[in-house]
KELOVEX-479884 format. One record per residue: residue number from 1; x, y, z of N, C-alpha, C in turn. Coordinates in steps of 0.001 Angstrom, whole numbers. Layout:
BEGIN
<NUM; <X; Y; Z>; <X; Y; Z>; <X; Y; Z>>
...
This chain:
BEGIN
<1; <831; -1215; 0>; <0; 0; 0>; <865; 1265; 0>>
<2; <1849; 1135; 1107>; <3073; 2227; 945>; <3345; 2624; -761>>
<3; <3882; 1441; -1193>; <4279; 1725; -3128>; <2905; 1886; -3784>>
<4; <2004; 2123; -3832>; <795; 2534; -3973>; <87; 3573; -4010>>
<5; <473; 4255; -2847>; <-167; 5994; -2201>; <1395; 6572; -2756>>
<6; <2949; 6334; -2687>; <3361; 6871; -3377>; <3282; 6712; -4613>>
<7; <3020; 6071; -5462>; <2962; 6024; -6785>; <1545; 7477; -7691>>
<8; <265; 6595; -6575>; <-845; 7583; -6892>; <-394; 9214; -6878>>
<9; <215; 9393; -5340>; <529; 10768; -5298>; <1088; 11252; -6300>>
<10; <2653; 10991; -7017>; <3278; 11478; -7634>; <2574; 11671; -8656>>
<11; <1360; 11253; -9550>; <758; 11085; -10740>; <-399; 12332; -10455>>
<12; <-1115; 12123; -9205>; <-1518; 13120; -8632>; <-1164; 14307; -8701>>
<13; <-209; 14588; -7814>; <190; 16076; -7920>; <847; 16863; -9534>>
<14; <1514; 15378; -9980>; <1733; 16047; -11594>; <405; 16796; -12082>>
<15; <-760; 16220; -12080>; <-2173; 16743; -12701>; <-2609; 17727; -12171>>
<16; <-2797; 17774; -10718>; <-3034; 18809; -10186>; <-2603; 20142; -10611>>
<17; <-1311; 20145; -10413>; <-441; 21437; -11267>; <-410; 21506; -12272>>
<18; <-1338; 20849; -13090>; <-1316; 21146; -14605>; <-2499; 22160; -14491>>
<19; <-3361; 22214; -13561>; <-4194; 22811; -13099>; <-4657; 23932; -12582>>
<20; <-3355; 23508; -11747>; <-3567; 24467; -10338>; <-2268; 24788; -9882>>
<21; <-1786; 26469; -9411>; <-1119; 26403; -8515>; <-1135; 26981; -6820>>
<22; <-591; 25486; -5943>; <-744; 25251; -4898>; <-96; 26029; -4189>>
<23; <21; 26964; -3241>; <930; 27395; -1983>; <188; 26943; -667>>
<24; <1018; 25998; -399>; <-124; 25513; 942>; <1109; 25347; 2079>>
<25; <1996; 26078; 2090>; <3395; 26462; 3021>; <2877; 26190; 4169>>
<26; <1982; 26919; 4703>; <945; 26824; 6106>; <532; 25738; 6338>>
<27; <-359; 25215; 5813>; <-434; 24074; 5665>; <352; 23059; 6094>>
<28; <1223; 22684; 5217>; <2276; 21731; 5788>; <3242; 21956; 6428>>
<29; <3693; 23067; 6921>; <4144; 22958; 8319>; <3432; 22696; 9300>>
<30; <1935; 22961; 9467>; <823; 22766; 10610>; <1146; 21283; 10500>>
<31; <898; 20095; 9152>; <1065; 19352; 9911>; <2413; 18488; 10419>>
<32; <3425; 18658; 9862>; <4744; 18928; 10629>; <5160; 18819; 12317>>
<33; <4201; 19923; 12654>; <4440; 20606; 13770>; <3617; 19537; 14742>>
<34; <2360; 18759; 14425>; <1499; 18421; 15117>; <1316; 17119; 14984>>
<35; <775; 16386; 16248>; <454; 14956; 15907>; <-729; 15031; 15272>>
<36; <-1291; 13430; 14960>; <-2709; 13580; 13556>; <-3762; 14608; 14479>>
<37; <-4464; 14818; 13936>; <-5514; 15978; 14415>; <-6723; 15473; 13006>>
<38; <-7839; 16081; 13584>; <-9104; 16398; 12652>; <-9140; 17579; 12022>>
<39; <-8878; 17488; 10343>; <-8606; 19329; 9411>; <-10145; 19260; 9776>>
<40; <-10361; 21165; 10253>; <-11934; 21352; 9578>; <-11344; 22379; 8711>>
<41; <-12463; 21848; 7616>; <-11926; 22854; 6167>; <-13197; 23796; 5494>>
<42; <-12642; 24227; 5087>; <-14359; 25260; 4565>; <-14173; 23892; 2725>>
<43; <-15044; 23915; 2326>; <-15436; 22845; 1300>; <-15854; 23350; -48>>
<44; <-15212; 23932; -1089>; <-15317; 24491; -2229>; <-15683; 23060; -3324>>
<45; <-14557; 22541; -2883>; <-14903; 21134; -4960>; <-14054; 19984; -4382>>
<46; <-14311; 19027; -5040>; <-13653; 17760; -4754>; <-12673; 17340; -4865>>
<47; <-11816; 18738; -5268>; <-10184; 18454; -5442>; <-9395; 18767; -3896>>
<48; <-10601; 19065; -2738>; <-9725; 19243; -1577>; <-9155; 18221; -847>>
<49; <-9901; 17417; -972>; <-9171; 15581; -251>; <-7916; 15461; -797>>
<50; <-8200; 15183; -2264>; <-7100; 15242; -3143>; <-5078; 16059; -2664>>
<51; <-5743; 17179; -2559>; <-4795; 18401; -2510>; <-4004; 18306; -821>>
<52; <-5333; 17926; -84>; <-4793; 17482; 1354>; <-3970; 16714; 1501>>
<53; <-4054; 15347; 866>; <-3440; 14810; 1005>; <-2142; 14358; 242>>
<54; <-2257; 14738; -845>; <-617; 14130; -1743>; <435; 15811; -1271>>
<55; <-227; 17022; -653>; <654; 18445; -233>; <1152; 17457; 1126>>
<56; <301; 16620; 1465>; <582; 16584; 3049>; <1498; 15058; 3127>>
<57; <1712; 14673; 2175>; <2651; 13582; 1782>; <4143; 13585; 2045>>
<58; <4681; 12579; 2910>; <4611; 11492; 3220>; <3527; 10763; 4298>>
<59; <3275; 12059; 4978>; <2385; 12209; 6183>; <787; 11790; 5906>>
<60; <406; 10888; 6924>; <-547; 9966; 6855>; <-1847; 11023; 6561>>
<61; <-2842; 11491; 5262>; <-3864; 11904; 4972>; <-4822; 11787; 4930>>
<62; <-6230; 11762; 5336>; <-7021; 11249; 4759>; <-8344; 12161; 4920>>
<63; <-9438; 11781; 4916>; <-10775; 12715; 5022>; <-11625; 11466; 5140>>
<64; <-13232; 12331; 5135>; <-14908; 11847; 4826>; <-15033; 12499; 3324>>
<65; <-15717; 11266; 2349>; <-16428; 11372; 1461>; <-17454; 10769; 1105>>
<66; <-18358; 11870; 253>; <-19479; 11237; 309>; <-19581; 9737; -590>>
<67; <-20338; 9149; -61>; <-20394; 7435; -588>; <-20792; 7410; -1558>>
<68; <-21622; 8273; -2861>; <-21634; 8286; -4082>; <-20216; 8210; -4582>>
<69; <-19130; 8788; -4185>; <-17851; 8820; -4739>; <-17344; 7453; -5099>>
<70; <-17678; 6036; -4517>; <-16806; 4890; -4495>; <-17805; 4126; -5837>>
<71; <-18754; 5027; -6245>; <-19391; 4245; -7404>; <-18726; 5068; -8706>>
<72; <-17557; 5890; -8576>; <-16791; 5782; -9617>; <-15258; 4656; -9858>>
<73; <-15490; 3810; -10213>; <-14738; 2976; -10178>; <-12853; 3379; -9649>>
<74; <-12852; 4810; -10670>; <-11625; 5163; -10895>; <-11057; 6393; -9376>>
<75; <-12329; 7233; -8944>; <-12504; 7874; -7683>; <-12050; 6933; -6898>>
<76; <-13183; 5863; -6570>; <-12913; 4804; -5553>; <-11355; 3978; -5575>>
<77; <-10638; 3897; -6473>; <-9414; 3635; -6254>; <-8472; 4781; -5378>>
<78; <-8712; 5461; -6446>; <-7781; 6830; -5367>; <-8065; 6835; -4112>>
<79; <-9546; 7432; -3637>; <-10103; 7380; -2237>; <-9902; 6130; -1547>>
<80; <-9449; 5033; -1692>; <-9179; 3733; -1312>; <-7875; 3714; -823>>
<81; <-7279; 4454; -1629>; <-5576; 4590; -1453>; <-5120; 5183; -672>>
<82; <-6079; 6397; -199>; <-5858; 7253; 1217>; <-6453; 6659; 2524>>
<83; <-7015; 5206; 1647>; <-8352; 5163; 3047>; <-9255; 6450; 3367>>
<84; <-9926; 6896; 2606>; <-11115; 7844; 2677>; <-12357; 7574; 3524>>
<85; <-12528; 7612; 4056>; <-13836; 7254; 4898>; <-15048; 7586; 4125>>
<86; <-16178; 6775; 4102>; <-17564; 6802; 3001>; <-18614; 7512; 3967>>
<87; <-19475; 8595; 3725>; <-20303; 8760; 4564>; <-21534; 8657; 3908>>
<88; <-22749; 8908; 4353>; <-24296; 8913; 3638>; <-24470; 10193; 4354>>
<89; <-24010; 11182; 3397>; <-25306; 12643; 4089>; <-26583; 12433; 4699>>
<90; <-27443; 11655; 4162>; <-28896; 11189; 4414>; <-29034; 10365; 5477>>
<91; <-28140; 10239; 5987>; <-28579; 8826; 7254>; <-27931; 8844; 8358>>
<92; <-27592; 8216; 9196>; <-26875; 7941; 10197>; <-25151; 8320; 9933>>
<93; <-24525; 9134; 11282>; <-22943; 9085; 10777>; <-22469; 8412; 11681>>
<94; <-23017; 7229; 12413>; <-22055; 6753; 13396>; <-20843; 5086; 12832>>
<95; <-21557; 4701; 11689>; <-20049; 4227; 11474>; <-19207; 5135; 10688>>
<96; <-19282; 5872; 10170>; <-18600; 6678; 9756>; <-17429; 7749; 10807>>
<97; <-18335; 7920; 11722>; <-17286; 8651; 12756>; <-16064; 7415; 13332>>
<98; <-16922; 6574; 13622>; <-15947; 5048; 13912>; <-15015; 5048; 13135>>
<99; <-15020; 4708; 11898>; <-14129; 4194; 10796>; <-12810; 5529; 10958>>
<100; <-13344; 6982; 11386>; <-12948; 8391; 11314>; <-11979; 8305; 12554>>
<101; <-12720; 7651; 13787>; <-11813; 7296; 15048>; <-10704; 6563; 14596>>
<102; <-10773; 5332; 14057>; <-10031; 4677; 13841>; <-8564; 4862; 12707>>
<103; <-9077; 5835; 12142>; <-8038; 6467; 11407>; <-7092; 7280; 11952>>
<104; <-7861; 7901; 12973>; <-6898; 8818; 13854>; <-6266; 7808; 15071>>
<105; <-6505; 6709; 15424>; <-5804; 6003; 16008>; <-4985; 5644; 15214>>
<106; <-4678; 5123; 13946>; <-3783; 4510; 13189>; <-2515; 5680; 12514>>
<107; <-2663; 7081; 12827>; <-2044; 7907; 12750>; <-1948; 8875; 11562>>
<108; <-3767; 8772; 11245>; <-3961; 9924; 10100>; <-4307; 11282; 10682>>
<109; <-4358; 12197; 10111>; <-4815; 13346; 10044>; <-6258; 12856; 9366>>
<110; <-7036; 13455; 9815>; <-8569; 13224; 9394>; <-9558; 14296; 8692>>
<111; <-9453; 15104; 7726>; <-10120; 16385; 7340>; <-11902; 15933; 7050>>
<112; <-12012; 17112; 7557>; <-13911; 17377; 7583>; <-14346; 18467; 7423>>
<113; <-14798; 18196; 6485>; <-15979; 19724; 6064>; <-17257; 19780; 6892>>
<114; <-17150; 20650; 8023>; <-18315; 20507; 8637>; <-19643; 21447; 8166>>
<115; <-19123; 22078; 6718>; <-20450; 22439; 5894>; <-21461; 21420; 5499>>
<116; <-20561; 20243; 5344>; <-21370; 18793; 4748>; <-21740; 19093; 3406>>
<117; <-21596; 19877; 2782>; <-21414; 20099; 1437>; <-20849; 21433; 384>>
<118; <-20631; 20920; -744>; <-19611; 22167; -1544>; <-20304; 23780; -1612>>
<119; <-19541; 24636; -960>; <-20031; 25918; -1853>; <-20213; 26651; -3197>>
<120; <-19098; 25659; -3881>; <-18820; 26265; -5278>; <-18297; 27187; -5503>>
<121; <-18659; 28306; -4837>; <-18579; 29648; -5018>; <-17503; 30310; -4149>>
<122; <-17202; 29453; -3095>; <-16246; 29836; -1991>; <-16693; 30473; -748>>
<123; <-18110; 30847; -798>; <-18393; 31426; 176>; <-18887; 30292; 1498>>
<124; <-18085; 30635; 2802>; <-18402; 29966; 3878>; <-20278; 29703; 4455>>
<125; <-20480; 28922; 4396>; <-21817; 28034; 4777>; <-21859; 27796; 6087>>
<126; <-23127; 27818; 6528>; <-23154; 27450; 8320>; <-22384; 26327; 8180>>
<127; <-21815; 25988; 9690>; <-20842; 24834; 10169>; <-22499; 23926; 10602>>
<128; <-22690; 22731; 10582>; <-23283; 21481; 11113>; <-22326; 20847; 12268>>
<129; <-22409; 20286; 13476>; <-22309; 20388; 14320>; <-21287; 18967; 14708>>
<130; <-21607; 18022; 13657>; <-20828; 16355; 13405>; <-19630; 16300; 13722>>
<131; <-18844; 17061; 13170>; <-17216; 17120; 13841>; <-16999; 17370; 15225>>
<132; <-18058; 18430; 16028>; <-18076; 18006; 17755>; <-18365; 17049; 18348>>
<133; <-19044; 16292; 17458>; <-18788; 14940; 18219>; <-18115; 13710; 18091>>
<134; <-17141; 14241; 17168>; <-15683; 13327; 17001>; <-14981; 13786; 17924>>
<135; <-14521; 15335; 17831>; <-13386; 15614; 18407>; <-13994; 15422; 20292>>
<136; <-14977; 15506; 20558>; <-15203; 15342; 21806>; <-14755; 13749; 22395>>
<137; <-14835; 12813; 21355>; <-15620; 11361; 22050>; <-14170; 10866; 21792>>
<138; <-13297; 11166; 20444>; <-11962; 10939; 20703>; <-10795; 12077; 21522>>
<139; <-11058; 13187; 21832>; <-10520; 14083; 22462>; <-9102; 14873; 21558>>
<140; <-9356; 14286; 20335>; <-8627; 15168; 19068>; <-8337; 16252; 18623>>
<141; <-6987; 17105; 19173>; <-7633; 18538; 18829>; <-8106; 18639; 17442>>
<142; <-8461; 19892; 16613>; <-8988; 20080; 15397>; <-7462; 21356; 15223>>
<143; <-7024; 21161; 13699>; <-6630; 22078; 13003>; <-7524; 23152; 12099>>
<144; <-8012; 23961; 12072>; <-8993; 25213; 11338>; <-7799; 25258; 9691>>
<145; <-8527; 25192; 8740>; <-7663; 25206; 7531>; <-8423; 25922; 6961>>
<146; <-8544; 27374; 5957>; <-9040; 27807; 5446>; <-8449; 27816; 3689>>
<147; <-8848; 27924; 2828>; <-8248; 27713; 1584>; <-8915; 28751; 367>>
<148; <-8802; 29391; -404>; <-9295; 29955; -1548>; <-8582; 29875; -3029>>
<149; <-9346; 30371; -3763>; <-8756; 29985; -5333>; <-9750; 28772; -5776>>
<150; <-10185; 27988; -5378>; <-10540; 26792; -6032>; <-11882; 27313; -6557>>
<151; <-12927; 27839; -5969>; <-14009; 28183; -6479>; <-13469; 29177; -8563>>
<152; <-12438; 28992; -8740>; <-12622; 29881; -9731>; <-11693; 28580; -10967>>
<153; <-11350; 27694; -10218>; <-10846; 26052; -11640>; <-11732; 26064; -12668>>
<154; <-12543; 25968; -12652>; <-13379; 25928; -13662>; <-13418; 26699; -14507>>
<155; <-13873; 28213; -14081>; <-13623; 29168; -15157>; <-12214; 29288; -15693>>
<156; <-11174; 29381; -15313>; <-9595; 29416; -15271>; <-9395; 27723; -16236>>
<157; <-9840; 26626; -16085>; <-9812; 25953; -16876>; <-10340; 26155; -18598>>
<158; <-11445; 26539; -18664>; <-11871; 26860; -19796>; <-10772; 27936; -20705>>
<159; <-10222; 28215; -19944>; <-9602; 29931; -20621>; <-7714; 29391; -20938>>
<160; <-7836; 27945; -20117>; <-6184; 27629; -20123>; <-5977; 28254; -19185>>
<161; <-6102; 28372; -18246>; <-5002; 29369; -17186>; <-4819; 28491; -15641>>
<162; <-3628; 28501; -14941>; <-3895; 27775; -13993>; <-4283; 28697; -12547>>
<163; <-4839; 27702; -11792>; <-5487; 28635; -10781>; <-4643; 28409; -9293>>
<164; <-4396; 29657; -9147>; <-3464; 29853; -7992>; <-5043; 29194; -6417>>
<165; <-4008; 28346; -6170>; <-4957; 27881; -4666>; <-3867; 28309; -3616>>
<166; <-4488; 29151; -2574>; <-3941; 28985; -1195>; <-4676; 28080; 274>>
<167; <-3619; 27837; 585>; <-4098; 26884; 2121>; <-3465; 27307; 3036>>
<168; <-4229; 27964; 4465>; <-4061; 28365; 5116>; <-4132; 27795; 6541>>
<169; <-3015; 27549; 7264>; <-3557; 26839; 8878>; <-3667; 27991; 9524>>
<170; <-4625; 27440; 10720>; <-4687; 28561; 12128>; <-4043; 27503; 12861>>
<171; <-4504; 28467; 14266>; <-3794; 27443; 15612>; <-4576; 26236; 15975>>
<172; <-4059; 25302; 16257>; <-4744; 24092; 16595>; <-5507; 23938; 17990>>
<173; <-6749; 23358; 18538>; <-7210; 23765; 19661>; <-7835; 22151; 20088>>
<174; <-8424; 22497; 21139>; <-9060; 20823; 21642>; <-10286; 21777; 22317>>
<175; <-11385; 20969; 21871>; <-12254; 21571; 22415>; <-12906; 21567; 24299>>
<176; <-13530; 22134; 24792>; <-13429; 22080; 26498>; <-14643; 21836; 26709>>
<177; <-14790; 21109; 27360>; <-16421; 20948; 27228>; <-16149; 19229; 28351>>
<178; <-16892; 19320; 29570>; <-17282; 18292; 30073>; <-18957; 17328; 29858>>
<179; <-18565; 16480; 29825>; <-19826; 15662; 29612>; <-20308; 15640; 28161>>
<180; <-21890; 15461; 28535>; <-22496; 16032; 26701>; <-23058; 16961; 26533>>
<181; <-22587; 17530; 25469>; <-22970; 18929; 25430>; <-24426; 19114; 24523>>
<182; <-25335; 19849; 25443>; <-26938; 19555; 24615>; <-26806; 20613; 23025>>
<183; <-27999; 20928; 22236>; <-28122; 21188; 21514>; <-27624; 22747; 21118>>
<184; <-28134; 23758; 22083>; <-27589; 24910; 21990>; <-26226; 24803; 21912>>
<185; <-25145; 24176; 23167>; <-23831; 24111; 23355>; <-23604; 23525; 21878>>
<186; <-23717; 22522; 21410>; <-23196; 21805; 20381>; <-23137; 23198; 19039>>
<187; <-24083; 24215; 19093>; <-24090; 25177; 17773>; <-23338; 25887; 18467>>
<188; <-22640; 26453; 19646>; <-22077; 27490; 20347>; <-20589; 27064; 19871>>
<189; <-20676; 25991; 19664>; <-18869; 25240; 19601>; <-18417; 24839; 18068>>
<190; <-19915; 25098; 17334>; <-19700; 24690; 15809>; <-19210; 26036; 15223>>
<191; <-19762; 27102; 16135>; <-19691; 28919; 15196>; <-18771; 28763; 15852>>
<192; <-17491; 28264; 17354>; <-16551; 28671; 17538>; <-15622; 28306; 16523>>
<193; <-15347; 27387; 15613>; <-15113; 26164; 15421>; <-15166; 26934; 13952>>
<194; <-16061; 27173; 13091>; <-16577; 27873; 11937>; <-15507; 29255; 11642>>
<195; <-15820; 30194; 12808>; <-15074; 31553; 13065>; <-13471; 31204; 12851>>
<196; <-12802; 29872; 13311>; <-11420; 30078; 13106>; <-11131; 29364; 11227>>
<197; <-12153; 29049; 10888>; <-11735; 28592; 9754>; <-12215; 29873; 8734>>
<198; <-12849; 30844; 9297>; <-13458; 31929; 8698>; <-12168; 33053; 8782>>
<199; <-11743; 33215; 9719>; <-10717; 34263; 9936>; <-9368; 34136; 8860>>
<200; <-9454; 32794; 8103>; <-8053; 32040; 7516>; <-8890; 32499; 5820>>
<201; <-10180; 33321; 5813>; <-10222; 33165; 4605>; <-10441; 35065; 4075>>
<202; <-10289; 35269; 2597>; <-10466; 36694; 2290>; <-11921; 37014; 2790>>
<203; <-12077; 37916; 3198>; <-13601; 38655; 4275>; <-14588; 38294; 3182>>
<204; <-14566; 38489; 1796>; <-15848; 38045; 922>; <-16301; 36623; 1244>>
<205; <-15741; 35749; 1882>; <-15549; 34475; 1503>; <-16413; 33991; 3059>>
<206; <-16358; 34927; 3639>; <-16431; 34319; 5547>; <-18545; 33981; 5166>>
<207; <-18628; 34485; 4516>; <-20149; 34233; 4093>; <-20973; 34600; 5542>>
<208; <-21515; 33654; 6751>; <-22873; 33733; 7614>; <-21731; 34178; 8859>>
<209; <-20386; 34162; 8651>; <-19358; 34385; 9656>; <-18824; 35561; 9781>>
<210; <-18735; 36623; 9013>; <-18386; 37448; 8398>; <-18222; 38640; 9590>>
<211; <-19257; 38693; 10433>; <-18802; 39705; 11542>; <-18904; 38872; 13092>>
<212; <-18606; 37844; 12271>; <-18105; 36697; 14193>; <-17100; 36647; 14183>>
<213; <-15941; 36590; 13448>; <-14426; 36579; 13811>; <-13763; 36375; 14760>>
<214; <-14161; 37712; 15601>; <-13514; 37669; 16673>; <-14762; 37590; 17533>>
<215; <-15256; 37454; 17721>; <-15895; 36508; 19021>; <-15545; 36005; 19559>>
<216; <-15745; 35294; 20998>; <-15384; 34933; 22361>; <-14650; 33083; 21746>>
<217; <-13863; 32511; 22222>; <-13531; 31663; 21887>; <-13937; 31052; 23782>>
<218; <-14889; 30461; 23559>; <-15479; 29878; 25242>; <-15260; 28553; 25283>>
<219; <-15282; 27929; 24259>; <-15305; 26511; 24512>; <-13909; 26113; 23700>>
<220; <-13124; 27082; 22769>; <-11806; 26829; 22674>; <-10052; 26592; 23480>>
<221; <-9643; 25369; 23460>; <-8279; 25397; 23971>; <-7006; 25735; 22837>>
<222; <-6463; 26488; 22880>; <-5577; 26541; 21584>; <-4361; 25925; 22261>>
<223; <-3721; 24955; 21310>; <-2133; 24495; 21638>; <-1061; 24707; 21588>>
């Protein structure tokens, strides 16, 4: 599997940059610096798993994707190769958080879009609340990754041009919180949680976040 994920990567990132260009400096020193952690990422297009993980290479990568993805024969290889975790938007996420635990025991980095789906456009979307109850039940801090450029591949493809992507880390935190936290708490810790991945992006982009920024960080530990 080792000669495998390197092989994919290298073929990977060749394409990518035929594409795209990456500065994700931040990025990979964050994960450098840190043991595996849970990325929360703001969620533009399906080249972010991708980009996470062959930038973050040699270093163990992986994410949640949605389970339509493994019915592309050729997707599902790649995503196989990182060990991608399958989720069902529509249903239950508790093997999915499992499979998500278990990755971070085995010494991945684990990225999650806690929009639960793409903006397209780049603009930040309420946070959904699912990633607090990973990082709570495994006690994982979270890395905040903010990223821009990608919402514009498409157009920049059509024209030939490649599209400058940036990736941005903040500080890494563990969230504080005893016991279970009911419904209000759980949205109090998703906008904390939202706000640091909002602050990592250009102000057009912070979308429903846009004047929370700096808000109280109450249920944040930074490391």
């Amino acid at each position: 599997m080792k000669i495998r994920r390197s092989v994919v990567t290298f073929i990977l990132r060749m394409l990518i940059n035929i594409f795209c260009k990456v500065d994700s400096k931040e990025y990979v020193q964050a994960l450098k610096k840190n043991k595996p952690m849970i990325i929360a990422f703001n969620h533009i297009n399906f080249l972010e798993i991708l980009i996470f993980a062959t930038q973050g290479y040699p270093l163990y990568v992986t994410g949640l994707a949605k389970i339509e993805t493994w019915k592309n024969p050729l997707f599902a290889f790649i995503f196989n190769t990182y060990k991608a975790v399958p989720i069902n938007r529509g249903g239950a996420f508790t093997e999915s958080f499992k499979a998500a635990h278990e990755r971070i025991d085995e010494g991945f980095f684990v990225c999650i879009s806690p929009e639960g789906t793409r903006s397209k456009n780049g603009v930040l979307k309420k946070g959904k609340a699912g990633i607090i109850q990973l990082a709570l039940e495994t006690g994982t801090p979270i890395l905040p990754v903010g990223h821009n450029g990608g919402e514009n591949i498409w157009k920049n493809i059509k024209r030939f041009r490649r599209t400058p992507c940036i990736y941005k880390a903040g500080l890494p935190f563990r969230l504080k919180f005893e016991g279970r936290p009911d419904k209000d708490e759980r949205e109090s810790m998703i906008t904390e949680v939202m706000c640091q991945i909002a602050k990592l992006l250009p102000e057009e982009m912070r979308g429903v976040y846009s004047d929370r920024v700096n808000s109280e960080t109450k249920y944040l530990d930074f490391i």
